[in-house]
C-alpha positions in Angstrom: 85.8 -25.0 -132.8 89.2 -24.6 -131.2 90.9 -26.8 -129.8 90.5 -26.6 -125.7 93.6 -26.0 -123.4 94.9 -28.7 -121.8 94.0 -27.0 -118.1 90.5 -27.1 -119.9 91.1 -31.1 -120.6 92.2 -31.7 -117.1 89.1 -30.4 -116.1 87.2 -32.5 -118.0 89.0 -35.6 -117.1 89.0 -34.5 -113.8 85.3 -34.5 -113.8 85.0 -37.7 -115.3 84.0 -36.8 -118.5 84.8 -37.6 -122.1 87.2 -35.5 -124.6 88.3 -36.3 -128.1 92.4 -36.1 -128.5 93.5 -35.8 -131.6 96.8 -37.3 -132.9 99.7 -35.7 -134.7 99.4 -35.5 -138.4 102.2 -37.9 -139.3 100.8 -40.5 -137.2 97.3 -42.0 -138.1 96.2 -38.5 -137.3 93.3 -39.8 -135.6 90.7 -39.0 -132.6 90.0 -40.7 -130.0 87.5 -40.8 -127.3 89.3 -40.4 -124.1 88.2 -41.5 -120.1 89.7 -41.8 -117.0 89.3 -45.4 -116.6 88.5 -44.5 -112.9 85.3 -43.1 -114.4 85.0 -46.4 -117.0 80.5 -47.4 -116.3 78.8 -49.5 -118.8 77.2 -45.6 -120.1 80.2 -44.6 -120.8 81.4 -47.9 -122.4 78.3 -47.8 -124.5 78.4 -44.7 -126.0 82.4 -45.7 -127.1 81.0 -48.4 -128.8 77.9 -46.8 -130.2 79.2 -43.7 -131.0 83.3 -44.2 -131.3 83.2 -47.4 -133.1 86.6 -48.2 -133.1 88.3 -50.7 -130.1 87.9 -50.1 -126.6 91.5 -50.3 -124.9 92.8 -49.1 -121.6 95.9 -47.2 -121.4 98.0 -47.6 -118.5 100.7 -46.6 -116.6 104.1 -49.2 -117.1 103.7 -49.7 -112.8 100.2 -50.7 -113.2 101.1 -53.3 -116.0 103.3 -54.7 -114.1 101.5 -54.7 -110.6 98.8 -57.0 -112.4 101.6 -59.1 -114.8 100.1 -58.0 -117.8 102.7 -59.5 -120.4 103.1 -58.1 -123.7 101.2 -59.6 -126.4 103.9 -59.7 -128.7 107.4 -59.6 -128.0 108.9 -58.4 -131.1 106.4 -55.8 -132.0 106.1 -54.8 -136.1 103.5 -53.0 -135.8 103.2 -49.7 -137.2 103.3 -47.0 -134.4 104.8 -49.6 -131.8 101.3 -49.7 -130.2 102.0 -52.0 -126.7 99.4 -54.0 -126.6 99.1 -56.4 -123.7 97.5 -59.6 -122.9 93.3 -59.2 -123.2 91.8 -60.0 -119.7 88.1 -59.8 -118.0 87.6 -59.3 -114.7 87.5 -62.7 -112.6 84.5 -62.5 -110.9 81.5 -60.0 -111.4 81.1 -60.6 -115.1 79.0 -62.6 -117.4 81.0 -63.1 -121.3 83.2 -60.3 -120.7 82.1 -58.5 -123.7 78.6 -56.2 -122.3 79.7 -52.8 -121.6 78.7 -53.2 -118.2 81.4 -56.4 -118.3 84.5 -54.4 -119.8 83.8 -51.5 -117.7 83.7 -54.1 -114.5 86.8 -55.5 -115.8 88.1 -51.6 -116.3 87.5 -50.6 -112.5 89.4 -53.9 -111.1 92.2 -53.2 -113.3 92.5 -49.8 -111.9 91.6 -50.7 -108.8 94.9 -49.9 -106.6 94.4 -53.2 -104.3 93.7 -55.6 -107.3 96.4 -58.1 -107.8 97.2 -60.7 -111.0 94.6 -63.5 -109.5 91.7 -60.3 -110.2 92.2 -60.7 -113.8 91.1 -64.1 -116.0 93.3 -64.4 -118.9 92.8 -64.2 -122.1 89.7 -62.1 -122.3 88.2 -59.4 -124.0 90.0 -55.6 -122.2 92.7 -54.8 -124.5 95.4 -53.4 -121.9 97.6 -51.2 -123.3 101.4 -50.1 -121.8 102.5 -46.5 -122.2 106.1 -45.9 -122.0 107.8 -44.6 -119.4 108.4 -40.6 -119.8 104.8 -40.6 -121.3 104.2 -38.8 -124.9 107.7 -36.6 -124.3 108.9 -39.9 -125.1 106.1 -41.3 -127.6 103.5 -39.3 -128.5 100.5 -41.5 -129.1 97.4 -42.0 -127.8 97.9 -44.8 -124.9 100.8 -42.5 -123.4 98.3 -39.1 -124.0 95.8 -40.9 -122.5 97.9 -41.9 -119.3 99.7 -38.5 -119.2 96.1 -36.6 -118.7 94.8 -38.7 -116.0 98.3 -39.0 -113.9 98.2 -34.8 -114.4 94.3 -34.1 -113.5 95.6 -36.6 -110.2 93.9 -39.8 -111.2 95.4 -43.2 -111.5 97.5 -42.8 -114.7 94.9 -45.2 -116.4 92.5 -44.2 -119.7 90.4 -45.8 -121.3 89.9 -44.8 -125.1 88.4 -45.6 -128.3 89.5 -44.4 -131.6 86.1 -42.6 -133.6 85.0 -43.7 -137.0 82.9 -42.6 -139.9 78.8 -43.6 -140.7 80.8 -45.2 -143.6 83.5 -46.6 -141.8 86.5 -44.6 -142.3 88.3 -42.9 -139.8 87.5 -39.6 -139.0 89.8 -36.6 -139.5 90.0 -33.2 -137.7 86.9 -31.6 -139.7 84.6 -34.7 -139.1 85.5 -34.6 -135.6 85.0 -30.7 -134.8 81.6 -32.1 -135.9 81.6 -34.7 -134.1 82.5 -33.0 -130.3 80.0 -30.2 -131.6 77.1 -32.9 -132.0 78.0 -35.0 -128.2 79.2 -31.5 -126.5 82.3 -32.9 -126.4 86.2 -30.9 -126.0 88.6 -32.0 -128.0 92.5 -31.6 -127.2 95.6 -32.7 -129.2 98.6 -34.7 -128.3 100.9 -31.9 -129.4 99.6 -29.5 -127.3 99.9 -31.8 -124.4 104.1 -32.3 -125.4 104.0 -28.6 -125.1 102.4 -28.3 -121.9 104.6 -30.8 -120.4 107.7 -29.1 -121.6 106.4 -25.9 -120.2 105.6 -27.3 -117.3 107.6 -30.0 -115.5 111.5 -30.1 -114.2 113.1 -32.2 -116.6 117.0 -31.7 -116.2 119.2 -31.8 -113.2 122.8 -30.8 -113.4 124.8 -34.0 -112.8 128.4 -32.6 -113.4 130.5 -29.7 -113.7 134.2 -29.4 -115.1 136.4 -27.4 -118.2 137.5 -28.3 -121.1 140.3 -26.0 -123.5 140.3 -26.6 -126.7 141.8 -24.6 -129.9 139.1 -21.8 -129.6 139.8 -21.5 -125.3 138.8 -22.3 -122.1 135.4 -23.5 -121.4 133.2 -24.3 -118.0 131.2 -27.6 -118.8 128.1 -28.4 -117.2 126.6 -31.8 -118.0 123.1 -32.6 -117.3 120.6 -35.3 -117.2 117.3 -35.4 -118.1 114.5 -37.6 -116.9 112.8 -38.7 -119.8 115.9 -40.0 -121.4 119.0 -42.2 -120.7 121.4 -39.7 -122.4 123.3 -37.0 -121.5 123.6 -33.1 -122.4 126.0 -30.8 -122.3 126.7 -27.2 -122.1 130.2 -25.2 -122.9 130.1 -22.0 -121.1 132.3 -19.3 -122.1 132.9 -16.3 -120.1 130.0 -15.1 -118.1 127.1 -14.9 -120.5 124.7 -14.5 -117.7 125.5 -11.1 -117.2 125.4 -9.9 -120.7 121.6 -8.4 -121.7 121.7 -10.5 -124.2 124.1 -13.9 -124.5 125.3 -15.8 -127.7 123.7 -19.5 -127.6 124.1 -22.2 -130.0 121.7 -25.3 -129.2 123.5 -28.3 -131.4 121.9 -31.3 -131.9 124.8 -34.5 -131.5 126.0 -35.5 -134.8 128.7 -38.6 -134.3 129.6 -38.9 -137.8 129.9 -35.3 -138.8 131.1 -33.7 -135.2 133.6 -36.6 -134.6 134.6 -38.0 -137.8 133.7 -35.4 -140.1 131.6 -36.8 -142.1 131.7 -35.2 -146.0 127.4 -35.8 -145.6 126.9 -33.1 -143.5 128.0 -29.7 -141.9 127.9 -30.6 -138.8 131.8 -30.1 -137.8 131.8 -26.8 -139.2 129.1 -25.8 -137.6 130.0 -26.5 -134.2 133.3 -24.9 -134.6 132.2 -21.9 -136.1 129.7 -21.5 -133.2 132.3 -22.1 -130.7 134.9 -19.6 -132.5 131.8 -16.9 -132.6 131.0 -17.6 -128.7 134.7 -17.0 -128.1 135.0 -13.9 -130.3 132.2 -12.5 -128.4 133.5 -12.6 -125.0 130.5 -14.9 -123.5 127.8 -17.3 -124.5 126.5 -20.7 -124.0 127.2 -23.7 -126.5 124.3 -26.5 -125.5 125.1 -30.2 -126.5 122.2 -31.7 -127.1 121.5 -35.7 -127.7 119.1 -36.1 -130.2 116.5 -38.3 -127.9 113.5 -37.0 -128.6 109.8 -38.9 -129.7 110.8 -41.5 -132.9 115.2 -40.9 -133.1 116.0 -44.3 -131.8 113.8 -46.0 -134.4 115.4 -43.8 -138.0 119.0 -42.8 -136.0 119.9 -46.6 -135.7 122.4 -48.3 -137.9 120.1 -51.0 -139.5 118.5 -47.3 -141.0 121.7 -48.4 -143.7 125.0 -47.3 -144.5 126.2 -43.8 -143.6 125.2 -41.9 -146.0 121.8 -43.3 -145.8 121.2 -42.8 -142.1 122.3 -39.3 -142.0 119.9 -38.5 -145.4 116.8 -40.3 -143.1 117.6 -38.6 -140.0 117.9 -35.2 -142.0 114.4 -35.8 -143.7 112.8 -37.4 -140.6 114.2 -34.6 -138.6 113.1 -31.9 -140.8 112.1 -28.9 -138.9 108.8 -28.1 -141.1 108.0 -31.9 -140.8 105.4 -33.0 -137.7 108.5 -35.2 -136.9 110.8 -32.6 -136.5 107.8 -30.1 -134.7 108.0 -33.0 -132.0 112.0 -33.0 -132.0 112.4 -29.4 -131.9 109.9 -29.2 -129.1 112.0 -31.8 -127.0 115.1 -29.9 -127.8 113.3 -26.6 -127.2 112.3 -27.3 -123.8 115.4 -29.3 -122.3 117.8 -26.9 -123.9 115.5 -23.5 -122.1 116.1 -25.7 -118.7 119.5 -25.8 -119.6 119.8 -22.0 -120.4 117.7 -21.2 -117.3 119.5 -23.4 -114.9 122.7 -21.2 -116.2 120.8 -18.0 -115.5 120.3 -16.9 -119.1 116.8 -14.9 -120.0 117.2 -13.6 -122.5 119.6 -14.7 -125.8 120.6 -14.4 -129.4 120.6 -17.6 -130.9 122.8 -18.9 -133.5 120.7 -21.0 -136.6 120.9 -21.3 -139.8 117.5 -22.0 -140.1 115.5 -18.9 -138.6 112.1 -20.3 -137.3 109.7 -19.3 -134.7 110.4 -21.5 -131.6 107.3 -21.8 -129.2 107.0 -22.7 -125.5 110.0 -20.5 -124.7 108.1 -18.2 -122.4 107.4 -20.9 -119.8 110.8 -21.3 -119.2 111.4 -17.6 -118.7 113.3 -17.7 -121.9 113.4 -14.5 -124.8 114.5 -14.7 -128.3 115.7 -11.4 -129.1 117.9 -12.3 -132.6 118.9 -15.5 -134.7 121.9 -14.9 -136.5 123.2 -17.1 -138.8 126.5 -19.3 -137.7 
């Protein structure tokens, strides 16, 4: 059983029915039962319970958290997969214990319930609430930020309730168990990395903020810096000559290295790398050299200094980052789609990019983007 489009999720969640999402395979690579929590009745509730197993949460949007002062349960969160839960509530009035499915899924609808206000909610109780971050899963790609992302795009309140699907024996159940499992309950199932993509494909995420030049040894270059909305940083493109009218311009997409593009760090490449690019854009009379932070799902958490010294933080970022690692999939998807804004705001379509690692890059074609050649650096 394939895994369904996410146009085919939307419809489901649209018509307030169930689908299983799946989780990438670096994280607890998972399913999870997944509902608008516009659509949360004490059926649906049930058959999470009886069925799913695992604990009933509702994802929300950061604005609905904080319309309701739903405080994090932890501070200083050590968990895992930096999971955000909030303080447990029940709905204040229309509830017995709090813990009947028709009771959570009472407590579900007030919480998404547009007009309800803090005094709704009776504190502690037994609804997990769970924040998603801001940017959704182009900025963390789990479940509570899937779950938000699918109901804010089929144009529900960005709420979800879900429940992660376990085993007769109590394990958690992988991606075989759970074709199984959506073939048994008639259920789609849809995966988080797919979603990433869709998003990328999908959605503006770049504006140009800036525009200047810069000369350096290799010449004179236009700059155009940009920023991004599901990030604080900012990128940067070096244009050199008018690659937009070439069939097919030179591009280099380098990800920011501080120690090795600054300070030249003996660790890595990096230097060399951008100034061989930039001398190869120059030789060729045009092309595009796009400055990218490295901001996508999971850097600030290795690319931090308490990672270790030097040597050790450039080593984790490298094997975090690796491009045949999930980890790196997720990066090079981020990096994939801002840089193809980037190249399309500049009024490039098709290009010859300069790697040293030749790989198939997906989601181009949403951005009106070609890959003719990689050539080496």
């Amino acid at each position: 059983m394939p895994f369904a489009s996410i146009p085919e999720a939307l419809e489901e969640i649209r018509a307030g029915r169930m689908l299983v999402v799946v989780d990438d395979e670096d994280r607890e690579n998972e399913g999870d039962l997944t509902l608008a929590a516009e659509f949360a009745t004490p059926e649906a509730i049930n058959f999470m319970a009886l069925h799913g197993r695992g604990l009933i949460c509702v994802a929300l949007a950061p604005e609905i958290c904080d319309q309701l002062a739903l405080p994090l349960m932890s501070q200083v969160n050590t968990s895992q997969f930096g999971t955000a839960f909030c303080e447990a509530v029940d709905a204040a009035t229309g509830v017995t214990t709090g813990i009947s499915a028709a009771d959570r899924a009472r407590t579900i609808q007030v919480i998404i319930d547009p007009a309800s206000r803090p005094a709704d909610l009776a504190r502690p109780g037994h609804m997990f609430p769970l924040r998603a971050r801001q940017g959704g899963v182009l900025v963390r790609s789990g479940q509570t930020e899937a779950a938000v992302d699918l109901a804010r795009l089929a144009g529900l309140r960005p709420g979800g309730v879900i429940c992660e699907i376990m085993n007769d024996d109590g394990t958690m159940a992988r991606v075989p168990h759970l074709i199984e499992f959506c073939r048994r309950h008639g259920l789609k199932m849809a995966s988080v990395a797919d979603l990433i993509r869709y998003r990328m494909e999908h959605e503006r995420l770049i504006r140009r903020a800036a525009e200047g030049t810069l000369t350096n040894e290799f010449g004179l270059f236009r700059t155009y810096s940009y920023a991004s909305s599901i990030d604080p940083e900012t990128h940067l493109a070096l244009v050199y000559g008018h690659p937009e009218q070439r069939d097919a311009a030179l591009v280099r997409m380098h990800s920011r290295c501080t120690y090795g593009d600054v300070f030249g760090s003996a660790e890595c490449d990096c230097r060399n790398i951008l100034q061989r690019a930039m001398r190869r854009i120059v030789e060729e009379g045009a092309g595009v050299l796009v400055y990218l932070h490295q901001t996508g799902p999971g850097i600030r958490q290795i690319a931090s200094p308490e990672a270790g010294g030097l040597p050790q933080l450039i080593s984790h970022t490298r094997e975090y980052f690796h491009y045949k690692s999930p980890a790196g999939q997720r990066l090079l998807q981020h990096e994939t789609g801002v840089g193809a804004q980037i190249l399309s705001d500049l009024g490039l379509q098709r290009i010859r990019l300069l790697t040293n690692h030749p790989r198939k890059v997906v989601g181009l074609e949403g951005f009106g983007i070609e890959i003719i050649a990689q050539l080496p650096v």
